[in-house]
C-alpha positions in Angstrom: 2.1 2.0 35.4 1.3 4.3 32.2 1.9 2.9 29.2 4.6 4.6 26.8 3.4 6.6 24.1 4.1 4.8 20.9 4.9 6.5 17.2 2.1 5.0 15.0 4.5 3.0 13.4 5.7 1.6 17.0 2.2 0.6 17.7 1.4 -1.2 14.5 4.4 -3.1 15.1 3.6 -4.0 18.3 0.1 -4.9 17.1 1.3 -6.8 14.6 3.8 -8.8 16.7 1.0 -9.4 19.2 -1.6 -11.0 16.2 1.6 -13.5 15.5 1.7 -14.6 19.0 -2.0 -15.1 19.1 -2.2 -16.6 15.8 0.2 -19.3 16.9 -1.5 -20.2 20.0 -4.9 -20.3 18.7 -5.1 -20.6 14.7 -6.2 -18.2 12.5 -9.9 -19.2 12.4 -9.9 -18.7 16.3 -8.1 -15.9 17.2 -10.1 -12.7 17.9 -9.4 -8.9 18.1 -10.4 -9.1 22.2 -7.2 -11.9 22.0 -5.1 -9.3 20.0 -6.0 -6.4 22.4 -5.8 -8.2 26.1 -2.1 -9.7 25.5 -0.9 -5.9 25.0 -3.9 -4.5 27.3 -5.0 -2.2 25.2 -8.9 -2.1 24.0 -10.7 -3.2 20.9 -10.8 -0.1 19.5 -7.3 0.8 19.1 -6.6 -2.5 17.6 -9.3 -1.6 15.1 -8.0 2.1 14.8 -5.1 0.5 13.2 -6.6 -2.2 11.4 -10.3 -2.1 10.9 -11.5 -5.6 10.5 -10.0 -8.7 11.8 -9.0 -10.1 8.8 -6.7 -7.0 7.9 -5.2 -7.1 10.6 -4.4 -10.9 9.9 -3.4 -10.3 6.5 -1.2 -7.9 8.0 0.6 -9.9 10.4 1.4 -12.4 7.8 2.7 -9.6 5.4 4.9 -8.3 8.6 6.0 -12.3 9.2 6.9 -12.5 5.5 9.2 -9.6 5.5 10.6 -10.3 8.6 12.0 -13.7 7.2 12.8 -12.7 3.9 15.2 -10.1 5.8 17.0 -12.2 7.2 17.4 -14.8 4.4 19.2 -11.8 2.7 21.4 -11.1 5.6 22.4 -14.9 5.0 23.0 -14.7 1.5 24.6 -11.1 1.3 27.5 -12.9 3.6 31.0 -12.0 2.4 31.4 -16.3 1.9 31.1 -18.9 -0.8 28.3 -19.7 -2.6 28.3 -23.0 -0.8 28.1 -21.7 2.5 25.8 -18.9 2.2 23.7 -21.8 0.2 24.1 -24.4 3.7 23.2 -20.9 6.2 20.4 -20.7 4.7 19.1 -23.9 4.2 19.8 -24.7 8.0 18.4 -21.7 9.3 14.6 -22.4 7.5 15.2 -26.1 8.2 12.3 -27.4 10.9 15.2 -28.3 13.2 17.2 -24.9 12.8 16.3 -21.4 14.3 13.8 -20.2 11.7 10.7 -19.0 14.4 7.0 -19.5 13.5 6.6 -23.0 11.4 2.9 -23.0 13.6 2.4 -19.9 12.0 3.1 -20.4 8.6 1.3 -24.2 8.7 -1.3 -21.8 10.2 -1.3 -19.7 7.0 -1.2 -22.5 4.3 -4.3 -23.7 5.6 -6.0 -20.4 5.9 -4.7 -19.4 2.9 -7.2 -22.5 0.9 -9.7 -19.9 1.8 -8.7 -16.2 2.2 -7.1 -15.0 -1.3 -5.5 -12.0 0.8 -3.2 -14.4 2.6 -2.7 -17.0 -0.7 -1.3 -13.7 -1.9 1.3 -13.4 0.9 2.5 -17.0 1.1 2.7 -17.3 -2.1 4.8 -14.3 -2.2 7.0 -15.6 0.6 7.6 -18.8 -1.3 8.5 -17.4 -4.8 11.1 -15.2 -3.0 12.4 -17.7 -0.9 12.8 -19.8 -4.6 14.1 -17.4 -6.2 16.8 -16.4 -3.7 17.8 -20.1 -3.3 18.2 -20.6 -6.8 20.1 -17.1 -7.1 23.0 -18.9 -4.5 22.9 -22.1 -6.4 23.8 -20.2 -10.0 26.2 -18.6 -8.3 28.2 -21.4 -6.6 27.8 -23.0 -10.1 29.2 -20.0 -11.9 32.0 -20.2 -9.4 33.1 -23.6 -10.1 31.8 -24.7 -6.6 29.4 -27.6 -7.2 27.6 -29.3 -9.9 23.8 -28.2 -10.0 22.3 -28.3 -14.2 18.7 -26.8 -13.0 18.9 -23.9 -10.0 15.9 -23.6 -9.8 13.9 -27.0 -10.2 17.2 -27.6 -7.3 15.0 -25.0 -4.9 11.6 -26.4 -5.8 13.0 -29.3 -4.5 14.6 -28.0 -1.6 11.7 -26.1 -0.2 9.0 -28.7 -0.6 11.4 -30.9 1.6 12.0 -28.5 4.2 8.1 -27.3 4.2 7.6 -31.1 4.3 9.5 -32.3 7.0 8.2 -28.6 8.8 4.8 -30.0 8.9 6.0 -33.4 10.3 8.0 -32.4 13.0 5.4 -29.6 13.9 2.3 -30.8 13.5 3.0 -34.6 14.6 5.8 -34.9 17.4 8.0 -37.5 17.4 7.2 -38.7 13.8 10.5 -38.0 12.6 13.5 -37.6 14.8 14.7 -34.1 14.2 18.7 -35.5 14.0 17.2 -37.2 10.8 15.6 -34.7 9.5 18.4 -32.8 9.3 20.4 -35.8 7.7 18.2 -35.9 5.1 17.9 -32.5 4.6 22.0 -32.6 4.5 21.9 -35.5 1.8 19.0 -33.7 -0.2 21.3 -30.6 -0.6 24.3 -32.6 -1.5 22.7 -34.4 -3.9 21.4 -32.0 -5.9 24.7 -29.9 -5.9 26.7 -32.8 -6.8 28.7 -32.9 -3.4 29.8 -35.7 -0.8 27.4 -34.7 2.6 30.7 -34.6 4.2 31.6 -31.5 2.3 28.8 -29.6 4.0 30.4 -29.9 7.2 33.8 -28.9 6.4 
């Protein structure tokens, strides 16, 4: 069956999508452009029409991954809500245990990144948004009279390097932590900091 004719655009996302997968399943250091090309069955040379070495098109597929979840994280916190529960969305959506997709990938990418500036770059990109934006939520629920919190954002230091934690636990070594624990703690780490009984996260 012919293959449909894609904008440029169209294909670079599908390229990009395809590099993901691959870097997933086989890390960054192993995945090749013949890996890239054969899940989509297209050749080499189109994947290297788009991106001309390897590790652009890497690079690339992190940026797109990056994007792709800070998107959402603003769909979560641009809800019409309270403070609090756009804060609890969005804390239990990147949790290990929630539906946030790719915490291979992005294990993948902190490793990779002790090497390849290009990608430092991009996760550390990702993880001064996702700080910021956390910390934006908590100074607004404060503002509000919602909760308690004297430091926003020492509250999403703290936050993150839990949840990136635990990510790396429950992904990289099954059955370390049971996930229902994880997310207690992760409950109890929010309320904590915001001054709150857990139970009022559930409520």
């Amino acid at each position: 069956m012919a293959r449909v004719r894609l904008s440029v655009a169209q294909r670079r996302e599908e390229l990009l999508r395809a590099a993901i997968e691959q870097i997933e399943a086989r890390g960054v250091a192993a995945v090749r452009i013949a890996d890239v090309a054969s899940a989509l069955g297209v050749s080499n040379a189109l994947v290297l029409y788009h991106f001309s070495t390897k590790e652009k098109l890497v690079a690339a597929a992190f940026t797109y991954a990056a994007e792709d979840d800070l998107a959402h994280l603003s769909k979560l916190l641009a809800r019409r809500t309270t403070a609090l529960r756009r804060l609890r969305a969005a804390v239990r959506w990147y949790t290990p245990t929630g539906q946030a997709k790719g915490w291979r990938l992005w294990i993948e990418g902190w490793a990779a990144a002790l090497r390849e500036p290009a990608l430092q770059e991009v996760t550390r990109y990702l993880d001064r948004q996702w700080k910021a934006a956390l910390a934006e939520v908590i100074a607004e629920g404060v503002a509000a009279g919602e909760f308690h919190c004297p430091d926003p954002g020492g509250t999403a230091v703290r936050l993150t390097a839990l949840l990136d934690g635990l990510a790396v636990q429950l992904t990289s070594y099954s059955g370390a932590v049971p996930r229902s624990r994880a997310q207690e703690w992760v409950d109890e780490a929010l309320a904590r900091e915001l001054g709150l009984a857990r139970e009022t996260l559930t409520t």
